[in-house]
C-alpha positions as CSV (number, residue, x, y, z in Angstrom):
1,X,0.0,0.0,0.0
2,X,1.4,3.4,-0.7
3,X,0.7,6.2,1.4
4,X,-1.6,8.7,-1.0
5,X,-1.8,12.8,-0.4
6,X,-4.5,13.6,2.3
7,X,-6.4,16.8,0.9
8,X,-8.1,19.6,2.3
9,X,-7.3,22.5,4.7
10,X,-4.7,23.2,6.9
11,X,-5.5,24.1,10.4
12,X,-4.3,28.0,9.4
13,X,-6.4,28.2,6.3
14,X,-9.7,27.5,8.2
15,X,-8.5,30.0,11.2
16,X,-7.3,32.9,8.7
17,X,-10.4,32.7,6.8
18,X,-12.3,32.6,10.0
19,X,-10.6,35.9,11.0
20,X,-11.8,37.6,7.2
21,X,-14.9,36.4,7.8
22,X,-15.6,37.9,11.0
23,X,-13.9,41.0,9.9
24,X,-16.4,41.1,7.0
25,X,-19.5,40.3,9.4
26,X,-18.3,43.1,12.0
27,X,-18.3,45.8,9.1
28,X,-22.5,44.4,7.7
29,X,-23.3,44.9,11.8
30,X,-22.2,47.9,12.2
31,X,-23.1,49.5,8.8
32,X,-26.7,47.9,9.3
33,X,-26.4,49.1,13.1
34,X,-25.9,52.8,11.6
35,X,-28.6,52.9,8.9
36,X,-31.3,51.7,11.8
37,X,-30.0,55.0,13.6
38,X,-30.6,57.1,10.7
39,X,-33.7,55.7,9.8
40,X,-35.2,56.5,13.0
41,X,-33.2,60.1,13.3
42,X,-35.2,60.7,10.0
43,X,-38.2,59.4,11.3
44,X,-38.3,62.3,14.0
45,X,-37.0,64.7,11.9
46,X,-40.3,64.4,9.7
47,X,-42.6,63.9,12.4
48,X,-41.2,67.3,13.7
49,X,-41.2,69.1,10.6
50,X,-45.4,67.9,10.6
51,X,-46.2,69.5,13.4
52,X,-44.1,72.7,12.2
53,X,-46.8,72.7,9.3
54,X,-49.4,71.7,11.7
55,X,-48.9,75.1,13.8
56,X,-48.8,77.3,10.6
57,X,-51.8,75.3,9.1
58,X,-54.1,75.9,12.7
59,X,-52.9,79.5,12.7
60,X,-54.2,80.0,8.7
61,X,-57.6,78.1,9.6
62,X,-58.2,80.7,12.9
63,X,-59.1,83.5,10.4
64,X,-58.0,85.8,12.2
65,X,-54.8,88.5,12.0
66,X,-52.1,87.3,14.5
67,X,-51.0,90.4,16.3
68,X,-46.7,89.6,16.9
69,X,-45.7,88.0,19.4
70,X,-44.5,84.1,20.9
71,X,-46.5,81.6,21.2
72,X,-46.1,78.1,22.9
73,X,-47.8,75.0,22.3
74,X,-47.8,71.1,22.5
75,X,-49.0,68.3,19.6
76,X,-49.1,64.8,20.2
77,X,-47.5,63.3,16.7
78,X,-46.2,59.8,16.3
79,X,-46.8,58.7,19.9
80,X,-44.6,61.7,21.0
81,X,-45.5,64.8,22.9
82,X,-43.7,67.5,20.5
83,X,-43.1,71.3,22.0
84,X,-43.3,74.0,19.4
85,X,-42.5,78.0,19.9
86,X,-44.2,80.3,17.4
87,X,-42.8,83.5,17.0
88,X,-45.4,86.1,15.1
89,X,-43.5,88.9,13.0
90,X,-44.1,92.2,11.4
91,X,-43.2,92.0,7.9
92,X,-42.6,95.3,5.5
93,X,-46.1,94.2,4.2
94,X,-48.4,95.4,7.0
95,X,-51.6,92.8,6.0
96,X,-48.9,89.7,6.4
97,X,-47.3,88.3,9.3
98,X,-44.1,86.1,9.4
99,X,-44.7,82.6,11.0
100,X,-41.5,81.1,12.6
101,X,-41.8,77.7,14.2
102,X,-39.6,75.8,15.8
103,X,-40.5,71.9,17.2
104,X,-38.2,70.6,20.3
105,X,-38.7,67.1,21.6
106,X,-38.1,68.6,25.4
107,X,-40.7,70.7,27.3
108,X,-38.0,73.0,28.7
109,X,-36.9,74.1,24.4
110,X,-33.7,74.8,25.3
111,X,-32.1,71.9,23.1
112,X,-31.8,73.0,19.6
113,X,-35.0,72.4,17.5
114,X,-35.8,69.2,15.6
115,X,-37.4,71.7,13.2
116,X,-37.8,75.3,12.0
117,X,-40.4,76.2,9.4
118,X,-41.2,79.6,8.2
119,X,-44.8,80.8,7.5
120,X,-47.1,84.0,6.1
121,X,-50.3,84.6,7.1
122,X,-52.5,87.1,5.1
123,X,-55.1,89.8,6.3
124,X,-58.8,88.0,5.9
């Protein structure tokens, strides 16, 4: 009998490919890891930017001229109490008013705002 070649992979084959291949699967976790992050950064960036158009869209549907000023408010969007700040401006046209909102996911507003949307609202 003669002794014939044994095939198939060395010991250090099987452990360097191991090491690639947990290199490779690190990299798909934490890419995957980072796009769940941003999909749900996104997710309250819209909702907050809805309830900016919310405010604007309540304050065209009152009818009435908005004398200038702040305003402070709350909206339930999303299953999330938002916290919005309206501030009411003169504009050079004296029937308009400049709307600026901005949307904070704190009750206190002193983080910076999730969203700012600007607004005019005409003389009825």
């Amino acid at each position: 009998m003669s002794e014939g070649r044994v095939s198939g992979f060395s010991l250090i084959e099987i452990l360097v490919t191991l090491v690639v291949l947990s290199l490779v699967l690190g990299g798909v976790v934490k890419a995957t890891g980072a796009q769940a992050r941003n999909a749900a950064y996104l997710e309250e960036r819209t909702m907050a930017h809805w309830v900016a158009m919310n405010v604007i869209a309540e304050r065209r549907l009152l009818n009435v001229f908005p004398s200038a000023g702040v305003q402070f408010g709350e909206e339930q969007m999303g299953r999330k109490q938002w916290y919005w700040r309206a501030t009411i401006s003169e504009t050079p046209e004296a029937e308009v008013r400049r709307v600026f909102v901005e949307v904070f996911a704190d009750a206190g507003r002193a983080e910076t705002p999730m969203s700012v949307l600007n607004g005019y609202i005409a003389k009825p």
